[in-house]
Each structure stands twice: as C-alpha cells, then as structure tokens.
PDB file with one MODEL, atoms N, CA, C and O in Angstrom:
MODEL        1
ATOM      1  N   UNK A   1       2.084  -5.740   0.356  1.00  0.00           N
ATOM      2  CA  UNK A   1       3.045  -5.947  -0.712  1.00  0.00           C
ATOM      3  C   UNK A   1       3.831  -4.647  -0.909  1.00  0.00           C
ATOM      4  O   UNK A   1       3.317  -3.531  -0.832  1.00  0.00           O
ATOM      5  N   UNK A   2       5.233  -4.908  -1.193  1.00  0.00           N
ATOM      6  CA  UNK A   2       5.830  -3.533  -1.474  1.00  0.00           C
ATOM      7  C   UNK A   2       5.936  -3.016  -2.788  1.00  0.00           C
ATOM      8  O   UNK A   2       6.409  -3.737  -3.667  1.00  0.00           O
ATOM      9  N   UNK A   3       5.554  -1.843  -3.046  1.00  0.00           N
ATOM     10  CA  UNK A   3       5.412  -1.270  -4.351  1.00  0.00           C
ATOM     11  C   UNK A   3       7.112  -0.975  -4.625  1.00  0.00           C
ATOM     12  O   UNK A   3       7.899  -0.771  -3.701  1.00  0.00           O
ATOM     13  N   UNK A   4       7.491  -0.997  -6.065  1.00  0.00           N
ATOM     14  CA  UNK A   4       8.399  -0.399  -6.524  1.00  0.00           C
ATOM     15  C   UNK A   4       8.089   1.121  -6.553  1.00  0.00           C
ATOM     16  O   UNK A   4       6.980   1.608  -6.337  1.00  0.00           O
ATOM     17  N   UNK A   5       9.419   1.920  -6.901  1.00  0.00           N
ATOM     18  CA  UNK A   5       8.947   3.322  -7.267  1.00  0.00           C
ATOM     19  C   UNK A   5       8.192   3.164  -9.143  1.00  0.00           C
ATOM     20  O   UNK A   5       7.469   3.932  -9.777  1.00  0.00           O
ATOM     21  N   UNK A   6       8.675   2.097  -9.421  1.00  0.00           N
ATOM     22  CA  UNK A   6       8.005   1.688 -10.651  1.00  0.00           C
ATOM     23  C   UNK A   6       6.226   1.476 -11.125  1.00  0.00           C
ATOM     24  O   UNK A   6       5.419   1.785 -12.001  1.00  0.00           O
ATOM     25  N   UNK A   7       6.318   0.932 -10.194  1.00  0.00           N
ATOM     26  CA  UNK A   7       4.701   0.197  -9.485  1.00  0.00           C
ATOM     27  C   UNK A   7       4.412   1.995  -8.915  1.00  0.00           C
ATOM     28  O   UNK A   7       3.499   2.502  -9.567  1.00  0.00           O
ATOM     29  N   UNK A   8       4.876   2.715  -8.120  1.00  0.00           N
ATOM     30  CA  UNK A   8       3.972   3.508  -8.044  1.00  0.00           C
ATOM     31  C   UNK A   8       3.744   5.085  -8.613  1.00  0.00           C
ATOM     32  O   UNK A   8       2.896   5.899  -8.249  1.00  0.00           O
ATOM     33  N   UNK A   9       4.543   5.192  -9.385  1.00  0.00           N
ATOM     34  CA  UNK A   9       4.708   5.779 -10.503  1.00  0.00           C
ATOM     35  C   UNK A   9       3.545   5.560 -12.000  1.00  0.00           C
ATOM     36  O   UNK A   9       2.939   6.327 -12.749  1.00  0.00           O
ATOM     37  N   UNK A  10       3.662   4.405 -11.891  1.00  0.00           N
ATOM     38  CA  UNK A  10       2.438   3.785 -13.204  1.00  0.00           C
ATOM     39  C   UNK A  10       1.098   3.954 -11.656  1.00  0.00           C
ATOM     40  O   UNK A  10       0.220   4.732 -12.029  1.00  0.00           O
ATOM     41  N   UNK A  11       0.934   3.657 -10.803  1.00  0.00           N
ATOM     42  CA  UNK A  11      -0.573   3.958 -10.089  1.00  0.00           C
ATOM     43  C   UNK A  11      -0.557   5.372 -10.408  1.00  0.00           C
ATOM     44  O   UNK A  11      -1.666   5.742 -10.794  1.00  0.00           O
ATOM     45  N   UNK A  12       0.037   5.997 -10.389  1.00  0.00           N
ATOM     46  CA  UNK A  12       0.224   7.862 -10.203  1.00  0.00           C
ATOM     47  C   UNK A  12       0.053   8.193 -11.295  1.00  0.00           C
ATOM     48  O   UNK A  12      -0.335   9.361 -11.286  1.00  0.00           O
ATOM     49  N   UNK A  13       0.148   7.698 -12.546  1.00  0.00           N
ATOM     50  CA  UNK A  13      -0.074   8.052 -13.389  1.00  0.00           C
ATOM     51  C   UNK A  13       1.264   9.177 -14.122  1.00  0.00           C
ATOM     52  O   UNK A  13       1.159  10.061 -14.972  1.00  0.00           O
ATOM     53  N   UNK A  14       2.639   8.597 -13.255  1.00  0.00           N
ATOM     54  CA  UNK A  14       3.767   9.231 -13.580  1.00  0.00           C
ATOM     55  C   UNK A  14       5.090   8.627 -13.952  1.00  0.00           C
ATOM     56  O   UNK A  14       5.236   7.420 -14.144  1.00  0.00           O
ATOM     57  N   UNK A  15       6.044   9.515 -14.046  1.00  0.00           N
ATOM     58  CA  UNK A  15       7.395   8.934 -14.772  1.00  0.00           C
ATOM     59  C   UNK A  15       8.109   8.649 -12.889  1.00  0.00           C
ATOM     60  O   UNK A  15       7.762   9.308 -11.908  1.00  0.00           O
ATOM     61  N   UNK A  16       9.086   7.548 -12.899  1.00  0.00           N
ATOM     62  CA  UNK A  16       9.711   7.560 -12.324  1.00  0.00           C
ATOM     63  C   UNK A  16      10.713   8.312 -11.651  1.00  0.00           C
ATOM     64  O   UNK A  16      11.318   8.150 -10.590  1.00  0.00           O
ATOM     65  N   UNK A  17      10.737   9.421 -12.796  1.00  0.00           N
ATOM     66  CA  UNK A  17      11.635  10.501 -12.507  1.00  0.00           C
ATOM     67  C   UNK A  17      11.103  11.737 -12.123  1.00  0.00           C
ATOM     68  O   UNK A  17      11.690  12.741 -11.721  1.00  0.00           O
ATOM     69  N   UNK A  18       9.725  11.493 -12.331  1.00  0.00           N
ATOM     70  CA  UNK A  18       8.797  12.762 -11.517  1.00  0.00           C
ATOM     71  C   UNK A  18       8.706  12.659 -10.171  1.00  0.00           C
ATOM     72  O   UNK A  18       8.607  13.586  -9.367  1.00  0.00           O
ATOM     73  N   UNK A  19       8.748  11.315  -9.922  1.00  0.00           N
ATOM     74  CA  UNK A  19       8.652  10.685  -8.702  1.00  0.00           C
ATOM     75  C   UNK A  19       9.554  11.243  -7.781  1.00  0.00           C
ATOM     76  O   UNK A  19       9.271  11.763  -6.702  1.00  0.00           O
ATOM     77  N   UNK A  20      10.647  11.096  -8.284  1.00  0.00           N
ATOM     78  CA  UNK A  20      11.989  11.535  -7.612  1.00  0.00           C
ATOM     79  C   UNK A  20      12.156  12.650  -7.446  1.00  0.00           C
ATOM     80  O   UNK A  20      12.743  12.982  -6.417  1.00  0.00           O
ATOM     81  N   UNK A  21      11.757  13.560  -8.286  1.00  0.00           N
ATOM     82  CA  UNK A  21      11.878  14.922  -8.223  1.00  0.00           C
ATOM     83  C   UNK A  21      10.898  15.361  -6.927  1.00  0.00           C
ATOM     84  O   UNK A  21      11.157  16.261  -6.128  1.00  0.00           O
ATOM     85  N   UNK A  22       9.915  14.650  -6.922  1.00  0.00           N
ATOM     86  CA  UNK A  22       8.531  15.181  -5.566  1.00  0.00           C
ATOM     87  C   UNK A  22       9.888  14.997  -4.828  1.00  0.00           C
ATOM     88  O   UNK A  22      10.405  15.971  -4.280  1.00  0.00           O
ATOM     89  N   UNK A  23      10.541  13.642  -4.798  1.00  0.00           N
ATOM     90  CA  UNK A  23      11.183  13.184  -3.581  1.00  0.00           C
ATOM     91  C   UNK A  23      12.227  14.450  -2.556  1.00  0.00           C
ATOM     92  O   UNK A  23      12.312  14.705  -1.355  1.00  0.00           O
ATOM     93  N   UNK A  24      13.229  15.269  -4.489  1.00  0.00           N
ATOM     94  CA  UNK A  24      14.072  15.665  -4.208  1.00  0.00           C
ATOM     95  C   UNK A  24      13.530  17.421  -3.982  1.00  0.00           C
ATOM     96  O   UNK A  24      14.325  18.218  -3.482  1.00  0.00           O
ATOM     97  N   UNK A  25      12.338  17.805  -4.343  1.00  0.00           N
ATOM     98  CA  UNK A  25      11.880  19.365  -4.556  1.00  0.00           C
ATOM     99  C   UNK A  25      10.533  19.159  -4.053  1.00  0.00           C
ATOM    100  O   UNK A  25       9.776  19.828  -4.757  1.00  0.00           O
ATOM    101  N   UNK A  26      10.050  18.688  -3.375  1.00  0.00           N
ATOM    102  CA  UNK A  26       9.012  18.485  -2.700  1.00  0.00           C
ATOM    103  C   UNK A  26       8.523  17.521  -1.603  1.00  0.00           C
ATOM    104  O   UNK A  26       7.439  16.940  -1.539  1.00  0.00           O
ATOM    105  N   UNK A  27       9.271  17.493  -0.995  1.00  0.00           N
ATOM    106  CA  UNK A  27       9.403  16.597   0.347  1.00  0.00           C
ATOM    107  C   UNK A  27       8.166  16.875   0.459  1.00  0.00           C
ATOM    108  O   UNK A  27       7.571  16.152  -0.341  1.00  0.00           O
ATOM    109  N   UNK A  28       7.276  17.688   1.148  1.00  0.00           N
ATOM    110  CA  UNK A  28       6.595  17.627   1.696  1.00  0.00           C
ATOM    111  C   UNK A  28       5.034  16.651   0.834  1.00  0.00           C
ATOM    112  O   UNK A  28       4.439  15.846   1.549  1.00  0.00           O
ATOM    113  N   UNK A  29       4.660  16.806  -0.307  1.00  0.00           N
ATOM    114  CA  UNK A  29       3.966  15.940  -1.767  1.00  0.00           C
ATOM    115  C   UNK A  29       4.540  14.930  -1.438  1.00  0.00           C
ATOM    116  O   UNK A  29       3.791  14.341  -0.659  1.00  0.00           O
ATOM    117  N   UNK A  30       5.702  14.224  -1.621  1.00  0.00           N
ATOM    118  CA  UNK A  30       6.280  13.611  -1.681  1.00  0.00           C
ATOM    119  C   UNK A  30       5.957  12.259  -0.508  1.00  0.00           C
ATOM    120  O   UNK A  30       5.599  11.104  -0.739  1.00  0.00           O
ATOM    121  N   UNK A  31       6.190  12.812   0.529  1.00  0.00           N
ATOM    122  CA  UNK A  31       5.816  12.011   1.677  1.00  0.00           C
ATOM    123  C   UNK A  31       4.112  12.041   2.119  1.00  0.00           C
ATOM    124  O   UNK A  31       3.825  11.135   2.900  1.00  0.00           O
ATOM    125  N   UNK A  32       2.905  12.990   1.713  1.00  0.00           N
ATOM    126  CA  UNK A  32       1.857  12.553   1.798  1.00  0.00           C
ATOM    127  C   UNK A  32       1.531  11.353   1.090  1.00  0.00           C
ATOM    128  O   UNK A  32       0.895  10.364   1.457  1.00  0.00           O
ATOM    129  N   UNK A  33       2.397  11.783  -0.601  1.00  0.00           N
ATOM    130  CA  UNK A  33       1.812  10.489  -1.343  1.00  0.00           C
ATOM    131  C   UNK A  33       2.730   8.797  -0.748  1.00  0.00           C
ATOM    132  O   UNK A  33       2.516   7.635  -1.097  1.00  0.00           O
ATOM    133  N   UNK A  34       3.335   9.139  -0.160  1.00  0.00           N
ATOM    134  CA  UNK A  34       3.985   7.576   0.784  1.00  0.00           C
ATOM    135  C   UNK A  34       3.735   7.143   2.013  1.00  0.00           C
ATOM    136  O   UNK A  34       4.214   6.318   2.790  1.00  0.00           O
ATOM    137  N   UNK A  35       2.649   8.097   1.987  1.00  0.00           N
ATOM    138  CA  UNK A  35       1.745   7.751   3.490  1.00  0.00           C
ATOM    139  C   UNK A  35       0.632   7.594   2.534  1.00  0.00           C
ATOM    140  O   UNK A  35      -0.162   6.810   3.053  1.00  0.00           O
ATOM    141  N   UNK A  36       0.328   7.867   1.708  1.00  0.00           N
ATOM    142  CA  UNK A  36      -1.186   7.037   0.997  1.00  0.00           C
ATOM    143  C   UNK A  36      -0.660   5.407   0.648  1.00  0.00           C
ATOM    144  O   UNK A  36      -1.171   4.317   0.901  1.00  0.00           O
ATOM    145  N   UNK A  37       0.195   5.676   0.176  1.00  0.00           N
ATOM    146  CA  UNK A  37       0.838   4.170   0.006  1.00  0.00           C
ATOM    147  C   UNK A  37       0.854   3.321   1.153  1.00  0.00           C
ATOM    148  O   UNK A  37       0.192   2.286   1.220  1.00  0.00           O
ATOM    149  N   UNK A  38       1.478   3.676   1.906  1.00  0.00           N
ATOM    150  CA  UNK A  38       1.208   2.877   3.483  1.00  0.00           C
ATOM    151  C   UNK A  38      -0.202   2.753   3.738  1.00  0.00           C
ATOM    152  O   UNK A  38      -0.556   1.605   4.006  1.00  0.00           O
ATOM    153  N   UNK A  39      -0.846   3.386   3.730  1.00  0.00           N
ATOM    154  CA  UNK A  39      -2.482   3.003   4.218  1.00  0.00           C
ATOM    155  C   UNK A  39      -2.908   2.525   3.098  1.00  0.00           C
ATOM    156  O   UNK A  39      -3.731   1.644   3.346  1.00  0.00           O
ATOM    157  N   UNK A  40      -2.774   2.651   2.101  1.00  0.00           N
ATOM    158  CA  UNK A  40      -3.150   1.396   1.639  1.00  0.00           C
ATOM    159  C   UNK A  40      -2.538  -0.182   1.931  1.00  0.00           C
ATOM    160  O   UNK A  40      -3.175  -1.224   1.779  1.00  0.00           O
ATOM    161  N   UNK A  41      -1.413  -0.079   2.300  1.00  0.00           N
ATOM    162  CA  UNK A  41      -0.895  -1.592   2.361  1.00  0.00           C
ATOM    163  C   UNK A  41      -1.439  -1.567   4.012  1.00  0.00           C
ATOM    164  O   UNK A  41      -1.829  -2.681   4.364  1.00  0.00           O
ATOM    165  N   UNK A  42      -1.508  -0.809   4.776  1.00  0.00           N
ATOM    166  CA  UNK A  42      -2.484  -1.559   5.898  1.00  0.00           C
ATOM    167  C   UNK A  42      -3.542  -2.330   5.976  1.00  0.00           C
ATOM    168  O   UNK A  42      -3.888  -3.373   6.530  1.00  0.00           O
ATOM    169  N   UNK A  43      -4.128  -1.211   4.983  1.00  0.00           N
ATOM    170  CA  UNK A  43      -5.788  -1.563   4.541  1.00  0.00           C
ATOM    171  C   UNK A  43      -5.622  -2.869   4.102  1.00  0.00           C
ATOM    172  O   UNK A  43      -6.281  -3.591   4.851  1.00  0.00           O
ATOM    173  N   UNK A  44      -5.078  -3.494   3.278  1.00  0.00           N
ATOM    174  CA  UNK A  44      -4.566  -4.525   2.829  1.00  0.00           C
ATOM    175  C   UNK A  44      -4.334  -6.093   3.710  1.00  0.00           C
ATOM    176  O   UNK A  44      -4.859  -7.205   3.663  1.00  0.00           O
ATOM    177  N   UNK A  45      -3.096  -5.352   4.606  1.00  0.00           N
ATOM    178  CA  UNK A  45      -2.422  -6.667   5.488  1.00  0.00           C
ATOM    179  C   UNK A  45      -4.002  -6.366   6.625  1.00  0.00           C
ATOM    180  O   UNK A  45      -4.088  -7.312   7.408  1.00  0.00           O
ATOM    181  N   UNK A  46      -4.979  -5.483   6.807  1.00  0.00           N
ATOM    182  CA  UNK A  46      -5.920  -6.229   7.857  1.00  0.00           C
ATOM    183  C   UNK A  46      -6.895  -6.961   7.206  1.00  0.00           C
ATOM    184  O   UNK A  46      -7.452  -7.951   7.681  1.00  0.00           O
ATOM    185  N   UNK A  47      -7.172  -6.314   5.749  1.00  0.00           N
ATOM    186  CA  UNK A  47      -8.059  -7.245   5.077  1.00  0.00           C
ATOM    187  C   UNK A  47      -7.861  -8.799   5.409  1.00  0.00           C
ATOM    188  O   UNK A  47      -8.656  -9.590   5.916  1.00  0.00           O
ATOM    189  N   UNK A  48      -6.721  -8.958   5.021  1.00  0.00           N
ATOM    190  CA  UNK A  48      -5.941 -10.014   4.721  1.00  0.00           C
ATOM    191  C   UNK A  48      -6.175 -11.192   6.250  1.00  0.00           C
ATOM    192  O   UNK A  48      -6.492 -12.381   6.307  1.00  0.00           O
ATOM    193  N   UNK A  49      -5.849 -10.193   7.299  1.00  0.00           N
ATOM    194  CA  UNK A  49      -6.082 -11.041   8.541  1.00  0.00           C
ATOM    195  C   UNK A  49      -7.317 -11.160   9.044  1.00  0.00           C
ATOM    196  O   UNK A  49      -7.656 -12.055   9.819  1.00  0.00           O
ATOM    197  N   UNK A  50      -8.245 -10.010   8.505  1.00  0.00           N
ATOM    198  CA  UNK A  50      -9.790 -10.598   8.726  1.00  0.00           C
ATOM    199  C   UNK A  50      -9.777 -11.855   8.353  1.00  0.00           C
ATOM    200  O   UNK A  50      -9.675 -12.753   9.189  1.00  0.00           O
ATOM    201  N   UNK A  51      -9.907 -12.163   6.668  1.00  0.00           N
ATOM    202  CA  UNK A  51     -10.114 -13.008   6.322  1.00  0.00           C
ATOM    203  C   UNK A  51      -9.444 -14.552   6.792  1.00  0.00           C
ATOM    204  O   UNK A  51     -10.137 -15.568   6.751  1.00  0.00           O
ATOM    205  N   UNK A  52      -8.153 -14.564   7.193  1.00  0.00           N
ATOM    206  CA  UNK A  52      -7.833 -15.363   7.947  1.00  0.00           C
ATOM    207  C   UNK A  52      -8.812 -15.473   9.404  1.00  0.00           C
ATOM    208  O   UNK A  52      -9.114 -16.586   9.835  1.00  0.00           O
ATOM    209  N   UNK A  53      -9.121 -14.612   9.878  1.00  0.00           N
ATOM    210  CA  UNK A  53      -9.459 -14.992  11.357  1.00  0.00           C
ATOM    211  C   UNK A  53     -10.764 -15.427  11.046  1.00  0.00           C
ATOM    212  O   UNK A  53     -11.291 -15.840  12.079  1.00  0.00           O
ATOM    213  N   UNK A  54     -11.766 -15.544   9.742  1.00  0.00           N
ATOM    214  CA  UNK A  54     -13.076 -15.846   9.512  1.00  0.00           C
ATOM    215  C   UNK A  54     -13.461 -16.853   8.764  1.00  0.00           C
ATOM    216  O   UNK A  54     -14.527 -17.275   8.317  1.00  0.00           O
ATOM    217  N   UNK A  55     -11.726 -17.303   8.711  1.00  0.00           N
ATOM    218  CA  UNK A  55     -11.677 -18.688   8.255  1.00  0.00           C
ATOM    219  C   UNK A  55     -11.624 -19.481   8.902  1.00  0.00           C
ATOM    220  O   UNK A  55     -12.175 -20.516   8.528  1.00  0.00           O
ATOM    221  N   UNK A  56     -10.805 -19.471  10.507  1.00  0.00           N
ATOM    222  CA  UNK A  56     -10.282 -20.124  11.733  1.00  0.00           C
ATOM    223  C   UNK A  56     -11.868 -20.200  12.297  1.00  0.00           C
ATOM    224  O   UNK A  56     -12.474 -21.180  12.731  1.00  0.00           O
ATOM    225  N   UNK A  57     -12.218 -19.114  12.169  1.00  0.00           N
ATOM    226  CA  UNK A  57     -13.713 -19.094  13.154  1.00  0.00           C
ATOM    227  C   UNK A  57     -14.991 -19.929  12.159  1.00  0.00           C
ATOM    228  O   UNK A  57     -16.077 -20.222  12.659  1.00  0.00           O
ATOM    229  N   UNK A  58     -14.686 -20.196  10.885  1.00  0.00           N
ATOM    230  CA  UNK A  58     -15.603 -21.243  10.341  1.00  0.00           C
ATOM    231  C   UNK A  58     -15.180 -22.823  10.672  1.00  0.00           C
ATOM    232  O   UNK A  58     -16.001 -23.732  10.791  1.00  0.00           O
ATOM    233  N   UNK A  59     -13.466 -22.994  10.819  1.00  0.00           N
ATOM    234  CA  UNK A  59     -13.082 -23.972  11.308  1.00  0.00           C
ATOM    235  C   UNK A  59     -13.488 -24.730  12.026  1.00  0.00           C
ATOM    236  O   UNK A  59     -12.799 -25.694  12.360  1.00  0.00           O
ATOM    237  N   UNK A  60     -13.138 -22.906  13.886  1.00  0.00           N
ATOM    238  CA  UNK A  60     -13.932 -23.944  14.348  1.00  0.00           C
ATOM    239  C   UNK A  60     -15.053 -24.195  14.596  1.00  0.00           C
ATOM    240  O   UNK A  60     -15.227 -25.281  15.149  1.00  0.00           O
ATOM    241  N   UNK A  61     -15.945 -23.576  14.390  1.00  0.00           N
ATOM    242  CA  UNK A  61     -17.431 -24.247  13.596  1.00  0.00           C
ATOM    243  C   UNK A  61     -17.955 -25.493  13.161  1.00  0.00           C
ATOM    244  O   UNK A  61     -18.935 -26.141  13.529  1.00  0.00           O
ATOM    245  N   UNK A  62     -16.965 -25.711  12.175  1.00  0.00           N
ATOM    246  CA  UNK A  62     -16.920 -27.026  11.949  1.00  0.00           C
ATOM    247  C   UNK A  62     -16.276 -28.424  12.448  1.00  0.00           C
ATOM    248  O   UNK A  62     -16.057 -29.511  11.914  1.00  0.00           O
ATOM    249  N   UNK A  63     -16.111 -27.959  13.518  1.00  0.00           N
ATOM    250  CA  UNK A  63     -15.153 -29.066  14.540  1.00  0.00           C
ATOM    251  C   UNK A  63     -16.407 -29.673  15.376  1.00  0.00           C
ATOM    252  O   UNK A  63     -16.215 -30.523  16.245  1.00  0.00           O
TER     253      UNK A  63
ENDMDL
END
C-alpha cells in the first residue's frame, strides 16, 4: 500500500513539514527513512503472496 507523506509523518511521529525538510536538508535521513518504508511494503506484498500461495496449496489439497 502506498503511504502518503501524511500517513508517514503520523507513523514518525512527525509534522509533514518536518518531513520535507529531512527531504530538503537532509537527503541523506531522508532517504534511509524511505527505504524503511519500502521494506516494509515488501515485507507486506510477500506476506501477502505467501498467504495466497497457502491457500492455492490447501486448494489443491482439497481437489
């Protein structure tokens, strides 16, 4: 799912405009914390396809 800078601002426990500022005076903060964001939404979309593939494989099980 894609976070707003809204959405990740309230996870961060920050203003939207702090946000921006990492963006604009701290590139380097800035982009670790949007690579935590990405691994989390990996972590996520494989969860996601485990559970699909352990659903197919109870399927076919039950065939």
């Amino acid at each position: 799912m894609k976070l707003t800078q809204q959405d990740m601002a309230r996870i961060l426990g920050i203003t939207t405009a702090t946000l921006r500022n990492w963006r604009k005076d701290k590139p380097s903060l800035y982009k670790i914390v949007m690579q935590g964001f990405e691994v989390e939404d990996v972590k996520e979309t494989l969860r996601e396809s485990l559970e699909k593939l352990e659903r197919m494989g109870q399927n076919l099980k039950n065939k």
